[in-house]
C-alpha positions in Angstrom: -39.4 -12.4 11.2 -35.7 -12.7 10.6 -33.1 -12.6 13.4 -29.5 -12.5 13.8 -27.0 -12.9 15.6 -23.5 -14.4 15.8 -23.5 -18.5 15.8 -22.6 -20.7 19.0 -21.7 -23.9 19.0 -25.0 -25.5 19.2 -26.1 -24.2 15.4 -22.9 -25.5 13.6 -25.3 -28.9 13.4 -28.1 -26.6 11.7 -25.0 -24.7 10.0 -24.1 -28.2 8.6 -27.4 -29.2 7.4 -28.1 -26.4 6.2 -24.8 -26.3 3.5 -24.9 -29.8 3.0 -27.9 -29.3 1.5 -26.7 -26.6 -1.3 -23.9 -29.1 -1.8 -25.7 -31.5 -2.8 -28.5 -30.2 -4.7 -25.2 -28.7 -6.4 -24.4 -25.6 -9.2 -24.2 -22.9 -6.3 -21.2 -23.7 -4.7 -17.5 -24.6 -4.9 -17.9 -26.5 -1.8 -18.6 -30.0 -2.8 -18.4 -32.5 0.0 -20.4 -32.6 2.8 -19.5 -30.9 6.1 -19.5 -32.2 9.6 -20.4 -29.7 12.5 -16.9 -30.0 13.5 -16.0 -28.3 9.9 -18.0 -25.2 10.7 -16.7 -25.4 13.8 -13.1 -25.5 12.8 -13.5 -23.0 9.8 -15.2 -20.5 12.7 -11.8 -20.7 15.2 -9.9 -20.6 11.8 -9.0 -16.5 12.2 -11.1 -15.4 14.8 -9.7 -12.1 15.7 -10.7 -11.3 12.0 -13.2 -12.8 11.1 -16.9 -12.1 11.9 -19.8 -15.0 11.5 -23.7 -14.7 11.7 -26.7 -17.0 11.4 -29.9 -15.5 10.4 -32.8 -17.7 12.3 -36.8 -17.8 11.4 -39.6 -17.2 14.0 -38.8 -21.0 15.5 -35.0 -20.4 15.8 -34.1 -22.5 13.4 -30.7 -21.3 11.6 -32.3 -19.9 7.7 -28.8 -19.0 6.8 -25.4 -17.6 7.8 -22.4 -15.7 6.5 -19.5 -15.2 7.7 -15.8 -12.7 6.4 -12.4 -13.6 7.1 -9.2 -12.7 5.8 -7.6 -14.7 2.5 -4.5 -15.1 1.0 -5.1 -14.3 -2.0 -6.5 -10.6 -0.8 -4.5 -8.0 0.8 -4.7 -6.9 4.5 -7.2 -4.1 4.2 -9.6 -6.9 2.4 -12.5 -9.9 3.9 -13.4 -12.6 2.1 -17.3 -13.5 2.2 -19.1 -16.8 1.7 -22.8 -16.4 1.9 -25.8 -19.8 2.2 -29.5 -19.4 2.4 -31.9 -22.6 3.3 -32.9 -23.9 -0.2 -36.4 -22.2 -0.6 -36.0 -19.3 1.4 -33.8 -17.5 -0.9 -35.2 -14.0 -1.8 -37.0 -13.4 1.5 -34.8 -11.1 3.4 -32.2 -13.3 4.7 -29.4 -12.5 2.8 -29.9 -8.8 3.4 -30.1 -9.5 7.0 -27.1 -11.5 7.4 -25.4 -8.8 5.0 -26.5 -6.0 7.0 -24.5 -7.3 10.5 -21.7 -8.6 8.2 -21.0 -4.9 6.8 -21.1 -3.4 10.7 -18.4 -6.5 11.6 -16.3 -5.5 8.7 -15.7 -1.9 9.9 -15.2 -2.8 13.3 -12.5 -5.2 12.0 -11.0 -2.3 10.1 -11.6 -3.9 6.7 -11.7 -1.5 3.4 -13.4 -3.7 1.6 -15.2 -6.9 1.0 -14.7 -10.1 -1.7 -16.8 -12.5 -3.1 -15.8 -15.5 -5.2 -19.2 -15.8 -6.9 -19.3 -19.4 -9.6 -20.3 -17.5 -13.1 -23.2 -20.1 -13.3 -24.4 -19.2 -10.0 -27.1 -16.6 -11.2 -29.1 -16.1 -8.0 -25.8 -15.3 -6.0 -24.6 -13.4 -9.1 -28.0 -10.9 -7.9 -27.6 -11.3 -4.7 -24.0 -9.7 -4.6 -25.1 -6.9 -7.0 -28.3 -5.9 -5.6 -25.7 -5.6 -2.0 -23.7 -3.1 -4.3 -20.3 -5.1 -5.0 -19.1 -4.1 -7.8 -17.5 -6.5 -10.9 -13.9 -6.5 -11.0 -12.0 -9.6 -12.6 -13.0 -12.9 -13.5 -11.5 -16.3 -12.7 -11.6 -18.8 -15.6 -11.3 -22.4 -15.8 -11.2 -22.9 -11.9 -11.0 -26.8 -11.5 -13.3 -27.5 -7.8 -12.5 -30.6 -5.6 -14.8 -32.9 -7.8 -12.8 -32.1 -11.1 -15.8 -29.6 -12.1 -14.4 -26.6 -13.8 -16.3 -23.3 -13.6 -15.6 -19.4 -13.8 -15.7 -17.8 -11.0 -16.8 -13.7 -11.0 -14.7 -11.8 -8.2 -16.7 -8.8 -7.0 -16.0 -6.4 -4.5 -18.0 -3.6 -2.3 -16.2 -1.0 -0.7 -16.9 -0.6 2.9 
């Protein structure tokens, strides 16, 4: 069974963990260096009057996954931007959905119209993940160039809350 809830200080170590692993198994992600619980930490207090984070935890309480919304500079006001990770292996199990389903709630209560996601083109499972959530395509991003000197497409997708 799959909980949620909003993170405390004491999962940005399992919040850590948990992304450094996509980033280094790699092709998921733009992120692509490692994190210290202190990054989570400081990305959390980064906007928090308009931003909304959760953590999705398994039957032991270990943090599965966690998502979080915040406003971007590259959207307007009325717009969140959303970054989405799921334990390696427990993709497809109801995590995302959960995590989604407290995400959308936040976003209304922060008076957001709608949400983005940044989505890398080769990234097929979060490609489905974002559709079967009901964003919608709208634009593309080509020949984004990530930390490493990688360049990818990115897909830019939106649902309307």
């Amino acid at each position: 069974m799959i909980s949620v809830r909003p993170p405390i200080r004491l999962d940005t170590t399992d919040m850590a963990r948990l992304l450094n692993e996509i980033v280094e198994a790699g092709g998921t992600t733009a992120r692509t260096r490692a994190v210290l619980p202190s990054d989570i930490e400081d990305l959390m207090d980064r906007d928090p009057a308009r931003s909304a984070w959760h953590v999705a935890l398994d039957d032991t309480e270990k943090v599965v996954g966690f998502q979080w919304i915040e406003p971007s500079a590259n959207l307007p006001p009325e717009a969140a931007e959303i970054s989405t990770f799921v334990q390696i292996g427990r993709t497809g199990l109801g995590i995302g959905s959960a995590l989604f389903a407290a995400t959308r709630v936040a976003a209304k209560g922060l008076g957001y119209a709608w949400i983005n996601a940044n989505i890398r083109a080769d990234n097929e499972g979060g490609l489905i993940y974002y559709q079967s959530r009901g964003f919608e395509s709208y634009g593309k991003i080509e020949n984004y160039t990530m930390d490493n000197g990688q360049v990818v497409d990115k897909d830019l997708k939106r649902y309307s809350l």
